[in-house]
C-alpha positions, -999 to 999 in steps of 0.1 A, spaced: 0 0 0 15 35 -9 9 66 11 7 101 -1 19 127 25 18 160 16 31 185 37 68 196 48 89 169 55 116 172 84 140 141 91 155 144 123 173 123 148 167 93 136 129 101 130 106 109 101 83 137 117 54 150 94 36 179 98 0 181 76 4 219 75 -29 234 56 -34 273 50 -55 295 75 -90 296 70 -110 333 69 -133 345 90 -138 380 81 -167 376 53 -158 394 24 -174 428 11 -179 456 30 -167 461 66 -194 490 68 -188 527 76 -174 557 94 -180 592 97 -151 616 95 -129 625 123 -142 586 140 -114 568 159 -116 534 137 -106 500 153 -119 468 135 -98 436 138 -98 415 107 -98 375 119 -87 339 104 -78 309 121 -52 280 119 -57 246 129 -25 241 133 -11 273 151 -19 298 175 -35 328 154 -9 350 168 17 334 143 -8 348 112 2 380 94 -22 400 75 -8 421 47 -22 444 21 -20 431 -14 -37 458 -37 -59 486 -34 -57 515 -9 -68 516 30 -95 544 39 -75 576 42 -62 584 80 -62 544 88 -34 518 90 -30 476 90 -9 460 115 4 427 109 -20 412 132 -51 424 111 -64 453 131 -72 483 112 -68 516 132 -68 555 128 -87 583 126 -107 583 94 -99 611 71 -119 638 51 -110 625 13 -142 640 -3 -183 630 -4 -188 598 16 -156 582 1 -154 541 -7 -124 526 -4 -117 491 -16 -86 468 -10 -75 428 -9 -58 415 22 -37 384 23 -33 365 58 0 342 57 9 315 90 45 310 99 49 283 71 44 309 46 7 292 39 -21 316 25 -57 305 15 -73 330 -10 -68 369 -11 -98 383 6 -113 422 -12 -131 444 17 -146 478 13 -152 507 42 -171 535 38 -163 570 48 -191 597 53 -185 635 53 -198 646 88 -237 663 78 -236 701 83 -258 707 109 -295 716 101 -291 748 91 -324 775 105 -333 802 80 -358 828 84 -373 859 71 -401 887 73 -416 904 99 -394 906 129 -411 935 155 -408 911 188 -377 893 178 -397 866 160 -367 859 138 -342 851 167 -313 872 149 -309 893 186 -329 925 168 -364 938 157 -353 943 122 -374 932 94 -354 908 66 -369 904 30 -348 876 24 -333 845 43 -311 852 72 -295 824 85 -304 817 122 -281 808 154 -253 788 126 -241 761 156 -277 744 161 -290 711 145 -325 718 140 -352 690 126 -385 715 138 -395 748 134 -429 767 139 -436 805 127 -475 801 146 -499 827 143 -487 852 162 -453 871 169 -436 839 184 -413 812 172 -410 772 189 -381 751 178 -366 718 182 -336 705 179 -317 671 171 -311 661 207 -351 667 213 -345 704 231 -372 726 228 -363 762 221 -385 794 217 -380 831 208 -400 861 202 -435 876 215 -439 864 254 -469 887 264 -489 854 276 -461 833 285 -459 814 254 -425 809 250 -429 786 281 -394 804 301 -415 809 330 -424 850 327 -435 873 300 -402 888 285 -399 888 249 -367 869 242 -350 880 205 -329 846 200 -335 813 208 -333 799 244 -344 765 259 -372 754 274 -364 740 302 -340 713 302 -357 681 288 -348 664 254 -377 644 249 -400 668 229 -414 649 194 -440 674 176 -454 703 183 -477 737 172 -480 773 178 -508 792 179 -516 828 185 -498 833 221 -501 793 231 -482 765 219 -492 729 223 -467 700 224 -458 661 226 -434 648 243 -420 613 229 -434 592 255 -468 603 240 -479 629 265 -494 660 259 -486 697 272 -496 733 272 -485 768 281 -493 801 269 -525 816 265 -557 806 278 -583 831 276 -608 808 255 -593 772 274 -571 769 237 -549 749 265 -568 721 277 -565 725 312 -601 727 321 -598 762 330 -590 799 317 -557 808 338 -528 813 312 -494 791 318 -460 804 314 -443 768 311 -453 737 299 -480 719 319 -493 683 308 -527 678 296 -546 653 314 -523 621 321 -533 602 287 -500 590 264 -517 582 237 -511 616 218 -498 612 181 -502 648 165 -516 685 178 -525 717 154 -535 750 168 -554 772 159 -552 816 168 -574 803 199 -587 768 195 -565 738 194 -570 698 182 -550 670 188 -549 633 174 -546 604 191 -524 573 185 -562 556 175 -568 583 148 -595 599 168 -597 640 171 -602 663 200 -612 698 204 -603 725 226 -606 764 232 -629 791 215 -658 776 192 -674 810 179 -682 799 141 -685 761 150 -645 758 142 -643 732 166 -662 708 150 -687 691 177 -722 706 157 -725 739 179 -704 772 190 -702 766 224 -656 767 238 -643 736 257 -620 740 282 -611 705 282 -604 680 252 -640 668 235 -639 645 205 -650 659 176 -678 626 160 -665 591 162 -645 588 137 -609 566 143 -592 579 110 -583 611 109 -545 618 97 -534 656 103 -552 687 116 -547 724 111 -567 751 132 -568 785 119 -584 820 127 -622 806 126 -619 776 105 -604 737 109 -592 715 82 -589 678 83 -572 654 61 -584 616 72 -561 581 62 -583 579 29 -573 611 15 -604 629 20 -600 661 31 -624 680 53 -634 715 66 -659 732 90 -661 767 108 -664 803 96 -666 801 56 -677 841 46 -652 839 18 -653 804 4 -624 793 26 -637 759 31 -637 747 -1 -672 737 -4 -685 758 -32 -706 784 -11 -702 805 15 -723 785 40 -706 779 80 -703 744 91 -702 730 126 -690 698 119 -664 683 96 -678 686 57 -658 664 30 -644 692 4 -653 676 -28 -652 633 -31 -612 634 -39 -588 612 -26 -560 623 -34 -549 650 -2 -523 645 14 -516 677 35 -538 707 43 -528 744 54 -549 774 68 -540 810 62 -560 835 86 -589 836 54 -577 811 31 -566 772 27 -545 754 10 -530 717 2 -511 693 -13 -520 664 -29 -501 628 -37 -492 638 -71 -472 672 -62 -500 694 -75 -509 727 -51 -543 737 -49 -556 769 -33 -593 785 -22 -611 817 -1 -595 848 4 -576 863 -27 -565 894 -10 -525 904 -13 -526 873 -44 -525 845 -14 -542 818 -36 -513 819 -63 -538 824 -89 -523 855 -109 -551 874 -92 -566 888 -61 -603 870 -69 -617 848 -33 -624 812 -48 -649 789 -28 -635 756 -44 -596 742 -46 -584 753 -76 -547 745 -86 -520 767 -86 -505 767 -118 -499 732 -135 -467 720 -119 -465 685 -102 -435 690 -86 -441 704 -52 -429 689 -22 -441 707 14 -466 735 17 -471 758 45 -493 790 49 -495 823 65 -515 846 75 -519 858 39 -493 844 21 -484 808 11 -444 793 11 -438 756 -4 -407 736 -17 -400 715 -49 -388 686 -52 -356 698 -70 -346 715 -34 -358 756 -44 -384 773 -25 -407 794 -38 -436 820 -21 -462 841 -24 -490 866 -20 -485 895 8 -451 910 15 -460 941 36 -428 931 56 -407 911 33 -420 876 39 -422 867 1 -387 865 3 -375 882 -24 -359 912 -14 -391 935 -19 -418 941 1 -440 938 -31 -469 916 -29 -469 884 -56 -499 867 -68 -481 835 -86 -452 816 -71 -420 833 -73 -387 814 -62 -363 826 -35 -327 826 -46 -311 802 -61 -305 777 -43 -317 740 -41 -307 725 -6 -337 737 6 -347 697 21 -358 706 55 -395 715 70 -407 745 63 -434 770 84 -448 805 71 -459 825 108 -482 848 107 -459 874 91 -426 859 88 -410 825 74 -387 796 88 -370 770 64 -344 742 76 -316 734 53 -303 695 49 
């Protein structure tokens, strides 16, 4: 019988000593190790194993390709650095080789990192009127175009409301407020006007939330919701009329999904898709079939699927999980979209579309957005608010020109600001002080863009007067 030995052979006193050497064995899969941001301290060790010797005897080597820029390979497989700024979210690809102390080597191995250019920090724009510091640029000066706001912050949340106030939040959850503080509404616990941005308090668990006229409503991310500002027509919840110059929780319930308040009436949805009512109820804007306020929240019918809410001076609009979108309140100029100019106490459907899929109130008008990137318009034409290329009040949506690239929508008091999907903004209707956006103080009655640019990605809000955008 013949044996095959294969191997290196040693021959030593007197004896024939084998050893059945075989090549290390991977077990770093191949592909893509994952990723880093700039200026991250890398360390990922790169494995194999050797059934014949400790793995401290294997060598890993580069064979071709480069190493991400800033990092290094020791012979023991651990890649280390600080990863480098090379350009845009950099790939680098490369081939390792792992040899044992015989000089055995299975196959070359090709890996890939990824390194990401640190994100500039949600840059806050904002422009208009600016008479109680509303802005947060430290002064009372009016802007007709965007000023950038407090450069350091990463913000993902911004509200203009309908007043002379401003509510932020920021990456890390903070909530942050500037401007008019007559009632308390910037939640800081007195009535000073503040022209820049402070904190509110020192929690960082704030989701959503929405200002009204004075009064800002808000939920927190365990689901919970809270108040402060305003009360006069119990706009905050609480069961009484007493104003509230910090947050204070609404009832105990955490069940809160969405709020949207009004100049002084307020709703809020509930993780079930049901919607509740609060605060002044003169032209049935609250929606529960008379004009009497609640101080407290009521649900407005018994419906479970209602998506997102927006209050306004005397009128409510509704968009439900189906796409319908519905209106109710004060309607003297066609602003809920029904055709006439009739009030409503309760939620009407506007038309038998659906296709909505966000709606916005200016202080006479409405407007929305549907699925396909069209803007459509109704009420009040004062100052050209309805984008129409005239100053005519429609009682019916009617769309804004014919494009079907528009991204977010928000309106003003009486003027409208929306994004494309190609990244520029656009406004129109009043400018009295600047909030088009444009460098003029001219009123436009079609959609005209602002600048140049197209990075504007973030959310949007058009105040009563004035404009916030965020960047990235």
């Amino acid at each position: 019988m013949t044996f095959k030995i294969t191997g290196r052979v040693k021959v030593g006193g007197g004896q024939l000593i084998v050893n059945l050497n075989t090549a290390p064995t991977w077990t770093t899969t191949s592909g893509s190790i994952g990723f880093e941001i700039e200026g991250a301290v890398v360390s990922f060790q790169f494995d194999a194993t050797d059934a014949q010797q400790a793995s401290s005897t294997l060598t890993f080597t580069l064979v071709s390709g480069s190493l991400p820029a800033g990092l290094s390979l020791s012979s023991s497989g651990l890649l280390s650095g600080t990863a480098s700024d090379v350009g845009s979210n950099t790939t680098s690809n490369f081939t390792l080789k792992v040899t044992d102390a015989g000089g055995l080597s299975p196959d070359n191995r090709a890996f890939s990192m990824t390194i990401n250019d640190v994100l500039p920090p949600n840059e806050l724009w904002g422009w208009g009127f600016n008479n109680r510091g509303q802005l947060g640029l430290s002064d009372t000066a009016n802007r007709s175009s965007p000023v950038q706001i407090d450069s350091t912050a990463n913000w993902t949340v911004v509200n203009g409301g309908n007043g002379y106030n401003t509510m932020g939040i920021q990456s890390d959850g903070s909530m942050w407020s500037w401007g008019y503080n007559i009632a308390g509404q910037l939640g800081q616990e007195d009535t000073a006007n503040r022209s820049s941005p402070v904190q509110v308090g020192a929690l960082t668990d704030w989701s959503k939330f929405d200002a009204g006229q004075k009064f800002t409503l808000a939920i927190k991310t365990n689901g919970t919701l809270w108040a402060w500002g305003r009360n006069n027509e119990g706009q905050l919840g609480l069961g009484d009329t007493a104003n509230r110059s910090s947050p204070v929780q609404v009832g105990s319930l955490t069940t809160w999904a969405d709020v949207g308040a009004g100049r002084i009436h307020s709703f809020a949805i509930k993780t079930n898709g049901t919607l509740w009512s609060i605060g002044d109820n003169a032209a049935g804007k609250l929606g529960l079939g008379d004009t009497v306020n609640r101080s407290s929240p009521v649900q407005v019918g018994n419906l479970n699927t209602w998506s997102s809410i927006d209050g306004s001076s005397a009128h409510s609009i509704a968009v439900k999980t189906d796409g319908t979108m519905w209106s109710w309140g004060q309607n003297s100029d066609g602003r809920l979209g029904h055709g006439n100019v009739i009030y409503r106490s309760s939620p009407v459907q506007i038309g038998g579309l659906t296709t909505w899929a966000d709606d916005n109130n200016g202080r006479f008008s409405s407007s929305a957005i549907k699925t396909d990137g069209t803007i459509w318009t109704w009420g009040d034409g004062a100052n050209g608010i309805t984008g129409q290329g005239d100053t005519v009040d429609r009682s019916s949506p009617v769309q804004v020109g014919g494009l079907t690239t528009w991204s977010i929508l928000s309106t003003g008091a009486f003027h409208n600001l929306a994004t494309k999907t190609d990244g520029t903004i656009w406004s129109w209707g009043s400018s009295a002080q600047g909030q088009v956006g444009d460098g003029t103080n001219v009123s436009k009655s079609s959609p005209v863009q602002i600048g140049a640019l197209t990075d504007w990605t973030g959310a949007i809000s058009a105040g009563r007067y004035q404009n916030f955008v965020i960047k990235g």
